[in-house]
C-alpha positions, 0 to 999 in steps of 0.5 A: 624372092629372096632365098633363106636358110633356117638357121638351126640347120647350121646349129653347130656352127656361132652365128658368125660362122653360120652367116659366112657359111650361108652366104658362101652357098647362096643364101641370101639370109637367115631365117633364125629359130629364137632357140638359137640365140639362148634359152630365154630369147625372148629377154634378149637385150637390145644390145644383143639384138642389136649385135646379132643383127649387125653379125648378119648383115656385115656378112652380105646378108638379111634376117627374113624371119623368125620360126620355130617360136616356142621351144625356149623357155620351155612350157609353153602352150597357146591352147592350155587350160591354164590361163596363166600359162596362156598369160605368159606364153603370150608375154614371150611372143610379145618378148620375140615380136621385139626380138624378129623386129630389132633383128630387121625381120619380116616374118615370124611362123608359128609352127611349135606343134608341141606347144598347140597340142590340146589338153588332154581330153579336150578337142580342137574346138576348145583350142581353136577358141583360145588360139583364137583370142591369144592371137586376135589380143596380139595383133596391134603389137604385131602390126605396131612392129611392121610384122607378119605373124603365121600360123603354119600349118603342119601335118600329123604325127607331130600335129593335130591341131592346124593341119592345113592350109584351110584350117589355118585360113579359118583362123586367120579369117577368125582372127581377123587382121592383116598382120595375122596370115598363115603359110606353106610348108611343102613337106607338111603341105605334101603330106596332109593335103589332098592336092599337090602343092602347086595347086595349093599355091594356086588356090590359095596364094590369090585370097592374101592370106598366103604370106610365107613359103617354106621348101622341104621334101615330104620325107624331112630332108632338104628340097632335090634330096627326095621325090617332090619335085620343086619346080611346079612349085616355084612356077606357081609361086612366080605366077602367083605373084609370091613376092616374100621370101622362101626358107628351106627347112629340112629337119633331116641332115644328110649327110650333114647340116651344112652339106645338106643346105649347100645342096639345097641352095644350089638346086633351088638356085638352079630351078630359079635360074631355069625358070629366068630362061623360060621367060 
């Protein structure tokens, strides 16, 4: 399992410094939010892409995948009423599908809670039904790509629309293609589920629709700076057979973005570590 950093944690910080930061800590990748790279990330020529690649990998490291897919352009939604906004929130997935596999990436998770929330007056229903065909009209190109696209599941207050890992299971089923799964976030997954997140891994890692894992504690900040304890879960990812990668996405930085994902890196290093001992 490799170890990445989503990258906006160090957003401060040209990409070349971001790498030769996480790379110093013990990352062993990236895991890039598109709005990073410029405001309409979706356009970005393949010389650009081509550059940034090459920024990453002359560092020692990997681009594992993209998340946080919608924020730039703005106005984006999946579930609107409005087909020609679907139209073209689709043409920018089509534009970062390129952008995650020009980049030499794995993995694109579909969080972007603000660009899935439902019209006004609408349900779920309505929602899931258009998700559904928006992302069904896309899997050959992400398959095409040698992609996996995830829906991610995420907790309330932020969402209210695919809240857990079972809601997010039934559209993939829906869907129906394996290039279209879902994953798990620890902090979302602690907040919202009815079981701990060692379990959820256990249940649900076997039935394959399991294809991305995300650490971060239930109160926002890095893994090890609160009280969900990570090393059931990283037993239960190993005895699962989890063979992708693990990102670690705070969205609190204490004291800072850097010092918080230094800390992260070496506590997971050290539970992954202890974990080797035991076997």
């Amino acid at each position: 399992m490799r170890l990445s950093l989503c990258n906006e944690v160090l957003a401060p910080l040209d990409l070349a410094r971001q790498c030769a930061f996480a790379r110093a800590v013990g990352y062993d990748g990236l895991e890039i939010a598109p709005f990073t790279l410029g405001e309409e990330p979706h356009r970005l020529s393949a010389t650009a892409i081509a550059e940034a690649r090459r920024t990453v990998e002359d560092h020692g490291l990997a681009v594992t995948g993209l998340h946080w897919l919608l924020v730039a352009p703005p106005g984006l939604s999946i579930v609107s009423p409005d087909a020609g906004l679907r139209s073209r929130t689709r043409d920018v997935i089509l534009g970062l599908l390129d952008l995650a596999a020009g980049l030499g990436a794995r993995i694109l998770v579909h969080g972007s809670p603000a660009q899935r929330r439902p019209a006004t007056g609408e349900g779920t229903d309505v929602a899931f039904g258009r998700a559904r065909d928006l992302f069904a009209s896309l899997t050959e190109e992400i398959a095409a790509r040698g992609l996996i696209y995830c829906i991610e599941p995420l907790a309330p207050p932020d969402n209210v629309f695919i809240e857990t890992v079972a809601e997010a299971v039934r559209l993939v089923e829906a869907v129906g293609h394996p290039a279209f799964r879902t994953m798990i976030d620890t902090s979302a997954a602690s907040a919202r589920e009815a079981e701990p997140v060692a379990d959820l891994i256990r249940r649900w890692m076997p039935t394959g629709h399991i294809a991305h894992v995300q650490l971060n504690d239930a109160n926002r900040r890095g893994p090890g700076e609160g009280r969900d304890r990570f090393a059931p879960v990283l037993r239960a990812l190993r005895e699962t057979g989890y063979g992708g990668d693990i990102a670690i996405e705070p969205f609190i930085y204490e004291p800072d973005g850097p010092a918080c994902a230094a800390r992260a890196a070496g506590y997971v290093r050290g539970l992954l570590e202890a974990l080797d001992a035991e076997t």
